[in-house]
MARTOR-736521 format. One record per residue (C-alpha): residue in one letter; residue number from 1; x, y, z. Coordinates in nm, 2 decimals. Example, Ala and Ser with C-alpha at 12.3 -4.5 7.8 and 13.67 -1.06 7.14 Angstrom:
% residues 2
PT,res,n,u,v,w
PT,a,1,1.23,-0.45,0.78
PT,s,2,1.37,-0.11,0.71
//
This chain:
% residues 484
PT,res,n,u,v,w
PT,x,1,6.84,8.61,6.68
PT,x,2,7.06,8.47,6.41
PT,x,3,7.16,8.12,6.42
PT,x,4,7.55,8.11,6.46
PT,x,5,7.62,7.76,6.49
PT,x,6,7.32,7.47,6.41
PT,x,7,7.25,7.16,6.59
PT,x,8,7.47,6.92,6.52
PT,x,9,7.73,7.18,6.39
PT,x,10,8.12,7.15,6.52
PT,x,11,8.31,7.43,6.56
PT,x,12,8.71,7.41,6.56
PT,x,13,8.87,7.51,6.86
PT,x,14,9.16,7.52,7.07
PT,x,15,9.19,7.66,7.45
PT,x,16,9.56,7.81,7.56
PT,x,17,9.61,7.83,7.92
PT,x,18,9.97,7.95,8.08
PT,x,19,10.06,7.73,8.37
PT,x,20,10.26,7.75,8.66
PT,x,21,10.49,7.43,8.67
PT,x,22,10.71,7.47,8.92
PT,x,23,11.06,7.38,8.66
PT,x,24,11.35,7.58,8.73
PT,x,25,11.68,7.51,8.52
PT,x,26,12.01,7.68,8.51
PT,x,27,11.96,7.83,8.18
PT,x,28,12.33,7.98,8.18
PT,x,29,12.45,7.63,8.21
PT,x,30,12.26,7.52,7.88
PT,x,31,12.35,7.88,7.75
PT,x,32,12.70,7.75,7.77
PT,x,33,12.66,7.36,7.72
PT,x,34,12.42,7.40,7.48
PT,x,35,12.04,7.28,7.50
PT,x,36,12.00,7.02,7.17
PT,x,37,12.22,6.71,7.33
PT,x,38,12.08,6.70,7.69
PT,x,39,11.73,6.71,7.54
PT,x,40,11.74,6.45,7.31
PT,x,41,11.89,6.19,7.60
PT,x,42,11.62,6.33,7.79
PT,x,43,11.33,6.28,7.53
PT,x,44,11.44,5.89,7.49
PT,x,45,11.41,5.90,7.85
PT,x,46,11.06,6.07,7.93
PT,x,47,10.95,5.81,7.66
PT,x,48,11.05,5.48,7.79
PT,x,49,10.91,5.66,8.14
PT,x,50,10.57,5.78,8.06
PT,x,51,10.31,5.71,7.79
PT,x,52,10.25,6.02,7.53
PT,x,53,10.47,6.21,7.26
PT,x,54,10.77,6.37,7.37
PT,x,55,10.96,6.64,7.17
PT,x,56,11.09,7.00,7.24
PT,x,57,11.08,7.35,7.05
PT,x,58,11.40,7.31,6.91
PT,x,59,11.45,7.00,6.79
PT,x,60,11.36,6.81,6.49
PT,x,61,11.16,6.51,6.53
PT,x,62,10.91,6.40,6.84
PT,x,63,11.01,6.10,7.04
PT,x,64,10.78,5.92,6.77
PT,x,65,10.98,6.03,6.46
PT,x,66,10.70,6.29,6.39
PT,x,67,10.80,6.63,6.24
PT,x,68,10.81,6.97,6.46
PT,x,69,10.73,7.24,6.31
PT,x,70,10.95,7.58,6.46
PT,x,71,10.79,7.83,6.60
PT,x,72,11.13,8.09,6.45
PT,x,73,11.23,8.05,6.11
PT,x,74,11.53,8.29,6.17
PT,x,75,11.74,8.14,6.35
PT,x,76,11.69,8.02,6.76
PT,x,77,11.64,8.24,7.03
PT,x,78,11.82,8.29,7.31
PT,x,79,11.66,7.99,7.50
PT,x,80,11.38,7.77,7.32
PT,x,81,11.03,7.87,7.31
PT,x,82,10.97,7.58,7.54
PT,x,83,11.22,7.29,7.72
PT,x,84,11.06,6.97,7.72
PT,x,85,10.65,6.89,7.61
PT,x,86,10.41,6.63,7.62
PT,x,87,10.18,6.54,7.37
PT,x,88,9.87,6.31,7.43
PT,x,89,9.64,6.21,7.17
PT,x,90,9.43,5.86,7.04
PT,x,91,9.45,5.58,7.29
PT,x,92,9.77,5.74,7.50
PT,x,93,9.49,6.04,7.58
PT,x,94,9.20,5.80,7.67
PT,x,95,9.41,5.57,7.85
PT,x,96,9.54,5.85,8.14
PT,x,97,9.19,5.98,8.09
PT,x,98,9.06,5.67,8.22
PT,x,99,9.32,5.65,8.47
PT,x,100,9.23,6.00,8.64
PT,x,101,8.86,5.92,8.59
PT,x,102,8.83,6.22,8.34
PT,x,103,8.65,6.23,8.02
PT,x,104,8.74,6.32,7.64
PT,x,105,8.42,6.54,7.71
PT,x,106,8.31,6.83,7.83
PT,x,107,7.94,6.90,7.86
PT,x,108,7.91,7.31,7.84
PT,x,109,7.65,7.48,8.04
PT,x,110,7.55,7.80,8.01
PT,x,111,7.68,8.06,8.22
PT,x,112,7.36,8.20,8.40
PT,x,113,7.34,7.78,8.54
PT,x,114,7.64,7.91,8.80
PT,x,115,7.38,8.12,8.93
PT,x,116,7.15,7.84,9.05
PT,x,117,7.29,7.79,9.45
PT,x,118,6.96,7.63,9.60
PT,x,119,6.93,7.22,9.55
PT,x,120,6.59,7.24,9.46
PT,x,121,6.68,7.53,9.18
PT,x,122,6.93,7.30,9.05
PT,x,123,6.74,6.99,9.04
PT,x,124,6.51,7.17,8.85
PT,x,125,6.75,7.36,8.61
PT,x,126,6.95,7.00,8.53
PT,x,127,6.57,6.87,8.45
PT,x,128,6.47,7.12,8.20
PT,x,129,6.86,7.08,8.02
PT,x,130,6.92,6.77,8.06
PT,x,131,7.11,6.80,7.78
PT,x,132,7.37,7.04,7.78
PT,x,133,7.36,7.28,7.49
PT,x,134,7.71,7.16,7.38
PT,x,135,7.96,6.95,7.40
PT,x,136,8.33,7.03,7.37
PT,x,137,8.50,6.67,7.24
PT,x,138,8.88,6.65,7.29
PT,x,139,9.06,6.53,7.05
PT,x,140,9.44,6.61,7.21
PT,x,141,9.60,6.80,7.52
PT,x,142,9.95,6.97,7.47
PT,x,143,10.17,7.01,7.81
PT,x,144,10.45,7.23,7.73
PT,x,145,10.74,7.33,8.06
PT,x,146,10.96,7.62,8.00
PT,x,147,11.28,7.62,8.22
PT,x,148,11.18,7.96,8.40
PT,x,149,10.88,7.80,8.60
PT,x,150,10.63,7.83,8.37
PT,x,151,10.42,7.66,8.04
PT,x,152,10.15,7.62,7.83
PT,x,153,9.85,7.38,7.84
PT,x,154,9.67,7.35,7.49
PT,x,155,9.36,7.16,7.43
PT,x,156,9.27,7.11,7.06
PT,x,157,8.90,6.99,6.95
PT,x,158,8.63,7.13,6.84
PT,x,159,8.29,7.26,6.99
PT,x,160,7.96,7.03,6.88
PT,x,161,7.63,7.23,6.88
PT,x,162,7.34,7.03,7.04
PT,x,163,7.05,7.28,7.03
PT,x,164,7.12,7.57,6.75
PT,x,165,7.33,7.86,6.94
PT,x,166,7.34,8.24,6.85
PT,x,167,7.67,8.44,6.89
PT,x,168,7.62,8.53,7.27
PT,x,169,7.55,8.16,7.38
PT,x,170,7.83,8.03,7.20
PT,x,171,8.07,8.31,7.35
PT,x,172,7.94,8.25,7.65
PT,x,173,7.95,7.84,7.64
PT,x,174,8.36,7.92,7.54
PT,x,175,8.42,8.08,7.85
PT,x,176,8.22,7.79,8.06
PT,x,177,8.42,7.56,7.87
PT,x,178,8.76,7.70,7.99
PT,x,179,8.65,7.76,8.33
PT,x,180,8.64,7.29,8.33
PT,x,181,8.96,7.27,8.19
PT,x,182,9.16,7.27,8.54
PT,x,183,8.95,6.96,8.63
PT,x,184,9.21,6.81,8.44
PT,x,185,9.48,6.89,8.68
PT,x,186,9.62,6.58,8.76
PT,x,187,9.73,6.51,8.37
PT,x,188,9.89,6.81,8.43
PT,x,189,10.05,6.68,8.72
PT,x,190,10.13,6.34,8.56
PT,x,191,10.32,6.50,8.35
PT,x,192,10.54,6.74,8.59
PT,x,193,10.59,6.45,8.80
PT,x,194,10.72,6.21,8.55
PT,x,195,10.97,6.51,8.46
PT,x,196,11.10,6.55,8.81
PT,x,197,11.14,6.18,8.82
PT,x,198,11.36,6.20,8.55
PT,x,199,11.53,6.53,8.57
PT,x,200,11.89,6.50,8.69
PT,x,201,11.96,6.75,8.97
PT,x,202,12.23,6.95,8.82
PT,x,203,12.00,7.12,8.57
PT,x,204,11.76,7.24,8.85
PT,x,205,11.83,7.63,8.92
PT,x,206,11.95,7.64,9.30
PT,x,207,11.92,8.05,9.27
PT,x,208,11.74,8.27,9.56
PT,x,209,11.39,8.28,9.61
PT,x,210,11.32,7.95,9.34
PT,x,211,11.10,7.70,9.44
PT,x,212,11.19,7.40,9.25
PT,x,213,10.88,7.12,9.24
PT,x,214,11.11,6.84,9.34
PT,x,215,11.36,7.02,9.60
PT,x,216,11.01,7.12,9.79
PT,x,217,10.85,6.74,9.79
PT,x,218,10.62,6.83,9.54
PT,x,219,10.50,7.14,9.71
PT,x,220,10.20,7.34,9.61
PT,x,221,10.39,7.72,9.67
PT,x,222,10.53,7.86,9.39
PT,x,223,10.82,8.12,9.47
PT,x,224,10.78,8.32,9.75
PT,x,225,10.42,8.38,9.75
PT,x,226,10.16,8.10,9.79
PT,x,227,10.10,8.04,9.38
PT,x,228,9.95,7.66,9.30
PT,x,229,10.15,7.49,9.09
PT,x,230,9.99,7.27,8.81
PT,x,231,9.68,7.51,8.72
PT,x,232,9.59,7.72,8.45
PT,x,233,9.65,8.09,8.52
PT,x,234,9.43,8.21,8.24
PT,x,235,9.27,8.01,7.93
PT,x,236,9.23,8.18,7.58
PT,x,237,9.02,8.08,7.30
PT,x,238,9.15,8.02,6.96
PT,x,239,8.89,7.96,6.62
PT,x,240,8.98,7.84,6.31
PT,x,241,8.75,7.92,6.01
PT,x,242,8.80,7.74,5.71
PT,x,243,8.64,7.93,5.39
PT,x,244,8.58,7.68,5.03
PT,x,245,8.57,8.06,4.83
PT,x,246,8.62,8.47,4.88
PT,x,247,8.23,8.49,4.97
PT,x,248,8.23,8.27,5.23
PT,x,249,8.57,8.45,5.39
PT,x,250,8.40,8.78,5.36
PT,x,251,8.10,8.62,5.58
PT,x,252,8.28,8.44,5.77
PT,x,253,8.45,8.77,5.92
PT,x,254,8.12,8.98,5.92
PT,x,255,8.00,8.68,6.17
PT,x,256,8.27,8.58,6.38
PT,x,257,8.41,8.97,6.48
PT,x,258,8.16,9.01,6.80
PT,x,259,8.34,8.69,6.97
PT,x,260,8.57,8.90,7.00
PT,x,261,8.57,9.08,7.38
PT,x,262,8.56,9.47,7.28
PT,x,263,8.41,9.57,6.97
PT,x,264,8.62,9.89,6.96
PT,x,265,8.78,9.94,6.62
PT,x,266,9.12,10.01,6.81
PT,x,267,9.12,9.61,6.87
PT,x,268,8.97,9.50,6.55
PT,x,269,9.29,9.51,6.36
PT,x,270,9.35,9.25,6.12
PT,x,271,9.67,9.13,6.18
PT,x,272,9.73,8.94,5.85
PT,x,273,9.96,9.01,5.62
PT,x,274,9.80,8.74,5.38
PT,x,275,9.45,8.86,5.14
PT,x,276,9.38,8.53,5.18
PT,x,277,9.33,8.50,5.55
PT,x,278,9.22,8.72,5.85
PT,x,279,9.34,8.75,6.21
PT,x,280,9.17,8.89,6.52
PT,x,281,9.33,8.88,6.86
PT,x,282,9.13,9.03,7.19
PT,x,283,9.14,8.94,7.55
PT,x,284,8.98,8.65,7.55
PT,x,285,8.90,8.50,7.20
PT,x,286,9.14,8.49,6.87
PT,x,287,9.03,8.43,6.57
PT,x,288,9.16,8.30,6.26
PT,x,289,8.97,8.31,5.92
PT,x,290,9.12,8.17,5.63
PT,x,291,9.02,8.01,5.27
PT,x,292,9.14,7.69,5.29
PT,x,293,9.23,7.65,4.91
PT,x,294,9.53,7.89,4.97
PT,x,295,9.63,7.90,5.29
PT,x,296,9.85,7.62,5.45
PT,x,297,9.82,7.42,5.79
PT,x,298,10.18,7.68,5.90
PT,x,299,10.00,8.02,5.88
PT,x,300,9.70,7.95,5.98
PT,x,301,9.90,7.78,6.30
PT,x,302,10.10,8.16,6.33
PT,x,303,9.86,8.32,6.58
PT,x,304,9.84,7.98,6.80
PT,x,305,10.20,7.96,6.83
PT,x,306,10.30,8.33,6.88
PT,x,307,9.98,8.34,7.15
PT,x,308,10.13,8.07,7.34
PT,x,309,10.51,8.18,7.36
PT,x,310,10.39,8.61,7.46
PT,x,311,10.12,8.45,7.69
PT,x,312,10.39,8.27,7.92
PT,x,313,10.58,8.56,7.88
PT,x,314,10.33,8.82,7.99
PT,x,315,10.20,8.62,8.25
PT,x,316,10.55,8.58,8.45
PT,x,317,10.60,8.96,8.43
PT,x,318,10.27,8.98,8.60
PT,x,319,10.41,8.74,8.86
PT,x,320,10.78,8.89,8.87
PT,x,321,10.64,9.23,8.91
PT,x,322,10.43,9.07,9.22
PT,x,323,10.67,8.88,9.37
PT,x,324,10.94,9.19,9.32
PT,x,325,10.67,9.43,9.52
PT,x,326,10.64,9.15,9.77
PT,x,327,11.01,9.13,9.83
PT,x,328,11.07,9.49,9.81
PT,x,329,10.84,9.55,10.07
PT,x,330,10.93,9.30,10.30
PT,x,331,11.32,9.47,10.33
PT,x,332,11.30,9.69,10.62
PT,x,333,11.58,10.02,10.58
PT,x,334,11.48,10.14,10.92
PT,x,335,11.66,9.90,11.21
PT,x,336,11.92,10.06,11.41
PT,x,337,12.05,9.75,11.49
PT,x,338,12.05,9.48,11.16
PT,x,339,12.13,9.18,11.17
PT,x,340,12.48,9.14,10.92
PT,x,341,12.37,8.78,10.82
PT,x,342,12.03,8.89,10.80
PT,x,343,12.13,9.17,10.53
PT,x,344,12.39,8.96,10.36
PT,x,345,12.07,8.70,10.30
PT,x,346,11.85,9.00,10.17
PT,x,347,12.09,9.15,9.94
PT,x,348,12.20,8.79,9.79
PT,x,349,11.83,8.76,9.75
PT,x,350,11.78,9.08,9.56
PT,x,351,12.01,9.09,9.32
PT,x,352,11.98,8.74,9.21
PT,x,353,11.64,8.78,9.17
PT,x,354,11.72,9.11,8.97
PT,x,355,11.94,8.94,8.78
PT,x,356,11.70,8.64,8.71
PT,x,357,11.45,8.88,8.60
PT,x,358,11.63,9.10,8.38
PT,x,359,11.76,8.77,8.19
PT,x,360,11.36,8.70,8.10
PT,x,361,11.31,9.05,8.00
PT,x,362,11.59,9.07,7.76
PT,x,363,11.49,8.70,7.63
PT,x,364,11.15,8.85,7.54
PT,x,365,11.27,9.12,7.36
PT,x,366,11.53,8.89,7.20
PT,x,367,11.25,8.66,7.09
PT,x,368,11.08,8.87,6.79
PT,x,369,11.38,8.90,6.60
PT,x,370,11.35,8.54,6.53
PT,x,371,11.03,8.51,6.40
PT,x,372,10.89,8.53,6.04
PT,x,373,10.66,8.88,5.92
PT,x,374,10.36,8.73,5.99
PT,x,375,10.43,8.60,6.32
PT,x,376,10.61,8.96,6.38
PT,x,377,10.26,9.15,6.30
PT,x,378,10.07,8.93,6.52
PT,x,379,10.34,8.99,6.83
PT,x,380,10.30,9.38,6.74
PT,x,381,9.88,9.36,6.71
PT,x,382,9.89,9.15,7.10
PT,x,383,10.10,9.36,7.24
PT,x,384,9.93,9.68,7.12
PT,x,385,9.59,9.50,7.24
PT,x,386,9.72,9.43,7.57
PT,x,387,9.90,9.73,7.60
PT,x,388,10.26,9.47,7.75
PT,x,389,10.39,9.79,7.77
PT,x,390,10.26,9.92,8.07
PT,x,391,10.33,9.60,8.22
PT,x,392,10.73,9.60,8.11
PT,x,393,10.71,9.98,8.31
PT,x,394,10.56,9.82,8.57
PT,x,395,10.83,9.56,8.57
PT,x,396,11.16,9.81,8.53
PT,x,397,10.99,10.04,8.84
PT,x,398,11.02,9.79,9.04
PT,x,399,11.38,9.64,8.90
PT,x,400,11.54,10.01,8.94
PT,x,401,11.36,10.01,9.29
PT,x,402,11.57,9.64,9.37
PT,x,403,11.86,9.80,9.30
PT,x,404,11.81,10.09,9.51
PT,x,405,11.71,9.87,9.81
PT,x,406,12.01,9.62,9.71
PT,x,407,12.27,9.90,9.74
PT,x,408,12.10,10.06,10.05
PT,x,409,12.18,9.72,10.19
PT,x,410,12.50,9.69,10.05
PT,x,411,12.58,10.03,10.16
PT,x,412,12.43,9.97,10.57
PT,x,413,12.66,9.64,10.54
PT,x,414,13.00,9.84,10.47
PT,x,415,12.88,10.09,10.77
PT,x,416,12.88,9.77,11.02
PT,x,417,13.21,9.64,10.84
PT,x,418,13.37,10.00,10.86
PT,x,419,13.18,9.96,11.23
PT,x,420,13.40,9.66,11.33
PT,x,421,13.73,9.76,11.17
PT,x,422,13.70,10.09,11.34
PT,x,423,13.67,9.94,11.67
PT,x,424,13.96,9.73,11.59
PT,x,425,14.18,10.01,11.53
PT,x,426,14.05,10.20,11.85
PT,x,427,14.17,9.89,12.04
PT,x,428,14.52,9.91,11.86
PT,x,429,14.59,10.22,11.88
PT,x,430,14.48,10.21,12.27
PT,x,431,14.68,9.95,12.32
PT,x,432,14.96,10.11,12.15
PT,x,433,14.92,10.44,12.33
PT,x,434,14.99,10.25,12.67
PT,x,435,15.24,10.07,12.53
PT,x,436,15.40,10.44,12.52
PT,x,437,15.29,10.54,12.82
PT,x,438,15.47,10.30,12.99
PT,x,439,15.80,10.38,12.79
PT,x,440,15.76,10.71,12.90
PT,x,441,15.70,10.60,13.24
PT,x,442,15.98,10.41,13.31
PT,x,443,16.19,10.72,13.11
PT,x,444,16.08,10.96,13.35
PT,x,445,16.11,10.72,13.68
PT,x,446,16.50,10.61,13.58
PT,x,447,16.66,10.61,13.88
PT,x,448,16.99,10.69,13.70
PT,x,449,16.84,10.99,13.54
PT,x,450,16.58,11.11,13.79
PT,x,451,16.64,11.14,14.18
PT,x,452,16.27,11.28,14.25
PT,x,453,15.94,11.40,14.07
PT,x,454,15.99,11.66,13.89
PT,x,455,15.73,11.91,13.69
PT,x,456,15.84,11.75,13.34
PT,x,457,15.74,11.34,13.44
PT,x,458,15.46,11.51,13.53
PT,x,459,15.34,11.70,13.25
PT,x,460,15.43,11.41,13.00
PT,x,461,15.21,11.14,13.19
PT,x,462,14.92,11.43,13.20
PT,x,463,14.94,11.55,12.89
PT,x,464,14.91,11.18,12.74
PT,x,465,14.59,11.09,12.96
PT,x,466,14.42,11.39,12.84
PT,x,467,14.48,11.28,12.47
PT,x,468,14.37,10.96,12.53
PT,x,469,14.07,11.05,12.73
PT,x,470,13.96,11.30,12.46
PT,x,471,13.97,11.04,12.17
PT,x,472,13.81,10.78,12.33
PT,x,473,13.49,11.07,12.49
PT,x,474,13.49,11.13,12.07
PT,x,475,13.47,10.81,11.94
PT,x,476,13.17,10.75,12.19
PT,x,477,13.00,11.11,12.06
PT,x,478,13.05,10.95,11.73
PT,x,479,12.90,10.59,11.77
PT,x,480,12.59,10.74,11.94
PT,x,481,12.57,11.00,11.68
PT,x,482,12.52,10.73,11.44
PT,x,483,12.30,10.53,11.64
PT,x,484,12.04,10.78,11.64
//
């Protein structure tokens, strides 16, 4: 089989993984207040704090006067493409490395080793490859938190061949790679924590059904089903092919197509808009090929950038769409007797959790108009690949079904208001009643005007029982009537 990558070859590569983090913030209060100011306090702060670089999407310069390059060139969207992130790199990354008794390296074995169960098959397995057939060497690890509960975790480096590797191994040896990178869980954690340290407590998000890290004492749920915060939900693969000449780009794309998951030709599009440079995007791998003579360090960054922001995004909507059938199904329509508290609690719970929901959606279909054509085409190409719309239908089903469960429950709560005030009334008007039957009673018994009983005292006093006795047999009929 063809050599893909020789021994002693390195392959550039960075791994993309969305993460759960647990962050919350009022985003309508930064909507209103404005995000810039608060950060850059905050930045100063995280940096005196905790070791690493600090910056955010929308700002101009890291905590270490660095540069940040935008991921929009036209204008910001409605919220920044992430809140707050971490940067560690050089001695900052082997330092906490050290600390958490992690390495800058990850030895890659191949996948048919996670077959071996038996001891003895092992032992003899690690014998025979003793050394692994690659090494993935670290060179920095990007922790990005959004302030909707979610992020990114990057890892840049590059792939070092130690035995020549054919296309399948090296696929293959990716996806083992990614499958480590939660082993490095608690950098992930560092990093939350020293933000929750930090964070003042009016920007957490004290909304319905929000789990916020530090309200929870550093809980492990996530929301209202049991989701671990501080892991990788899914890791993508990102290569970066530089070309010296036209030959060698025209190679370079022959050879590196089948990393790609599905060889169908509806998935290889080339999303480019540059002759100059090729882009892939699957399900599992990305690829970027590019002659390095005439295409800059900014577009060949595109599909990184634009893979991490609709990544988050399409992973929430997963987890909104699970959490909304979990709700919805946990709102029982059929008691005869609710509880008014317990539907005022439910319906609260609903709607700001619609309400939460439908603010992310129209945030993600805010977010393309901001970006530059080539970023635009690669949005268009993932979202065709991973067909986002289905899951956006998925999502408004079950929105359109929260509102029909909120106003059922908004609808049974004015029947047990109406309920009460009804009985009220029944009460006033009862009392009322006998408030004229005694009027008429001591009419009719006047001794200056009546002597004895007479047929009309006694028509009067029956004819007002039998009103009263027929109202009250059909407000029973009714109650039960609606009971049932």
């Amino acid at each position: 089989m063809t050599v893909f990558l020789k021994k002693g070859q390195a392959q550039a590569i960075s791994f993309n993984g969305t993460i759960r983090t647990g962050l919350f913030l009022e985003s309508r209060k930064f909507l209103i207040e404005g995000y810039k100011e608060f950060q850059r306090e905050f930045i100063n702060t995280l940096a005196i704090a905790s070791a690493g670089i600090w910056g955010a999407s929308n700002l101009a310069n890291y905590s270490n006067g660095a540069e940040i390059i935008k991921d929009t060139i036209r204008g910001e969207p409605i919220i920044p493409s992430y809140f707050i992130n971490r940067i560690l790199k050089d001695n900052f990354l082997l330092r906490l490395l050290e600390e958490f008794h992690l390495s800058p390296r990850i030895s890659a074995s191949s996948l048919e080793d996670n077959f071996f169960t038996s001891d003895e098959d092992s032992e003899k397995k690690s014998k025979e490859n003793s050394i692994s057939p690659a090494t993935f060497l670290i060179s920095t690890i990007e922790i990005r938190m959004n302030d909707f509960g979610y992020g990114s975790v990057i890892f840049t480096g590059a792939i070092r061949a130690n035995q020549d590797l054919c296309i399948t191994e090296f696929k293959e040896l990716g996806a083992n790679i990614a499958k480590r990178l939660n082993d490095y869980h608690p950098v992930f954690m560092d990093t939350f924590r020293t933000v929750w340290d930090n964070a003042p407590k009016e920007i957490l998000s004290n909304a319905a059904f929000v789990s916020n890290f530090k309200d929870n004492d550093l809980q492990k749920y996530y929301r209202g089903r049991d989701k671990s915060i501080g892991y990788m939900i899914n890791v993508m693969r990102v290569f970066e092919v530089a070309c010296s000449n036209s030959e060698e780009f025209e190679e370079a794309k022959k050879n590196y197509i089948p990393l790609l998951f599905s060889q169908d030709k509806k998935y290889i599009t080339d999303a480019s808009i540059d002759p100059n440079m090729a882009i892939y995007t699957g399900h599992g791998n990305y690829i970027v090929i590019y002659n390095e003579q005439k295409i800059s360090h900014w577009q060949r960054s595109l599909l990184a950038r634009v893979l991490r922001v609709i990544d988050v995004f399409y992973s929430m909507f997963e987890e909104i769409t699970e959490n909304l059938i979990y709700l919805n199904s946990s709102v029982s329509l059929d008691d005869r007797n609710p509880d008014p508290k317990e539907l005022e609690e439910k319906a609260r719970i609903l709607i700001e959790y619609r309400a939460r929901s439908e603010f992310f959606r129209s945030v993600y279909d805010d977010y393309d108009n901001h970006t530059d054509p080539q970023s635009l085409k690669i949005w268009r190409t993932i979202e065709q690949n991973w067909e986002t719309e289905d899951r956006i239908y998925a999502l408004k089903n079950q929105l359109s079904l929260t509102k029909n469960i909120h106003d059922r429950l908004m609808s049974d709560l004015n029947y047990i208001h109406t309920k009460k005030i009804s009985k009220f009334a029944m009460v006033f008007m009862v009392l009322g009643t006998l408030a004229i039957i005694l009027n008429l009673i001591d009419f009719t018994q006047n001794t200056e005007e009546f002597t004895a009983p007479n047929a009309l005292r006694l028509l009067l006093v029956l004819t007002i029982g039998l009103i009263i006795a027929m109202f009250t047999t059909r407000i029973v009929k009714k109650s039960q009537k609606h009971l049932n």
